[in-house]
C-alpha positions in Angstrom: 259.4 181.2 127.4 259.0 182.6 130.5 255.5 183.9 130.0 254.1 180.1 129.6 255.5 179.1 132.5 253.9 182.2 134.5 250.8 181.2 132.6 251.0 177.1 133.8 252.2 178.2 137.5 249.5 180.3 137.8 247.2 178.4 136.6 247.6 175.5 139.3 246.5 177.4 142.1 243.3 178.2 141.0 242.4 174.6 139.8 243.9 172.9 143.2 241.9 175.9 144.9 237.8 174.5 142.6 239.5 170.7 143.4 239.4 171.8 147.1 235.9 173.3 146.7 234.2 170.0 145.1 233.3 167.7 147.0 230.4 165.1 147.7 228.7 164.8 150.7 230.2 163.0 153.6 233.7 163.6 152.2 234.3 165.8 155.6 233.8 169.0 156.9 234.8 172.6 154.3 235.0 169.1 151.4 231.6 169.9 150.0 230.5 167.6 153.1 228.9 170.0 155.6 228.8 170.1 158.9 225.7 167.3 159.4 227.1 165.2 162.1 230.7 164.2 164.0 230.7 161.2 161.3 230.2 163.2 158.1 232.3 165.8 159.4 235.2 163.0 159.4 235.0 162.0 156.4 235.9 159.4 154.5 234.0 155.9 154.1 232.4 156.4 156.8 230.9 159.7 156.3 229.7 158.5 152.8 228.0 155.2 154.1 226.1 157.9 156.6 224.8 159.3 154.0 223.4 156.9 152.2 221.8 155.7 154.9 220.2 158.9 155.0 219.4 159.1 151.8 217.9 155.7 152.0 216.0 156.4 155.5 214.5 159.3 153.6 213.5 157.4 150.2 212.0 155.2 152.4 210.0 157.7 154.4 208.9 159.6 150.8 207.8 156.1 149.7 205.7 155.7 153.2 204.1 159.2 152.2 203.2 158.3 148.7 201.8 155.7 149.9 199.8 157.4 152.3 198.5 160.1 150.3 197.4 157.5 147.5 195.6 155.7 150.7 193.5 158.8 151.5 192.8 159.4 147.5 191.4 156.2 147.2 189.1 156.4 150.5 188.2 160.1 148.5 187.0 158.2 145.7 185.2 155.4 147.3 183.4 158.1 149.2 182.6 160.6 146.5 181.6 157.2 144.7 178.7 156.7 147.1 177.8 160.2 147.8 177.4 159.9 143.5 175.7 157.0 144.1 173.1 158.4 146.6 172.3 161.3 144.6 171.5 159.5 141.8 169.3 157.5 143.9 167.5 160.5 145.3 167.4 161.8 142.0 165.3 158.9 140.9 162.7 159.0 143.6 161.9 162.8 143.2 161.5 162.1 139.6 159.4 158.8 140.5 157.4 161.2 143.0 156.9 163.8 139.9 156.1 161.6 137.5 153.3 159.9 140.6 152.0 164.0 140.3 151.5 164.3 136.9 149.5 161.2 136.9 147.0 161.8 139.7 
């Protein structure tokens, strides 16, 4: 009997000790939290609503760059486009200027 309840005491300290360990972030400082700021480092409400706002400040700023990048792809295209586009064009003319050879 006694070695089952050396078995459960033991036990406790080493699942109070992982429950200390996990945390999410802006539950305070040595919480899982970090040390990010003097509001996350508090903890609490508080420290959580911080970061979502970062979270959300840098969604937002991802967003902005996808958006960007997909910007510059399309002013890629549209210029490739033309550059395809006046190729072809000179490709016609030399053939138009061979063709204006062969017949002379």
């Amino acid at each position: 009997m006694s070695f089952i309840l050396r078995t459960r005491t033991s036990l406790r300290p080493a699942i109070a000790s992982l429950r200390m360990y996990s945390g999410e972030p802006g539950s305070g400082a040595g919480k899982g939290g970090g040390s990010g700021g003097a509001i996350r480092d508090a903890g609490g409400s508080f420290g959580k609503m911080q970061v979502a706002r970062e979270e959300e400040y840098f969604y937002k700023k991802q967003k902005e760059q996808l958006s960007n990048i997909k910007g510059l792809l399309s002013q890629e295209i549209a210029f490739h486009q033309d550059q395809i586009k006046r190729h072809e064009d000179a490709i016609r003319r030399h053939k138009e200027q061979i063709a204006n050879m062969d017949n002379k």
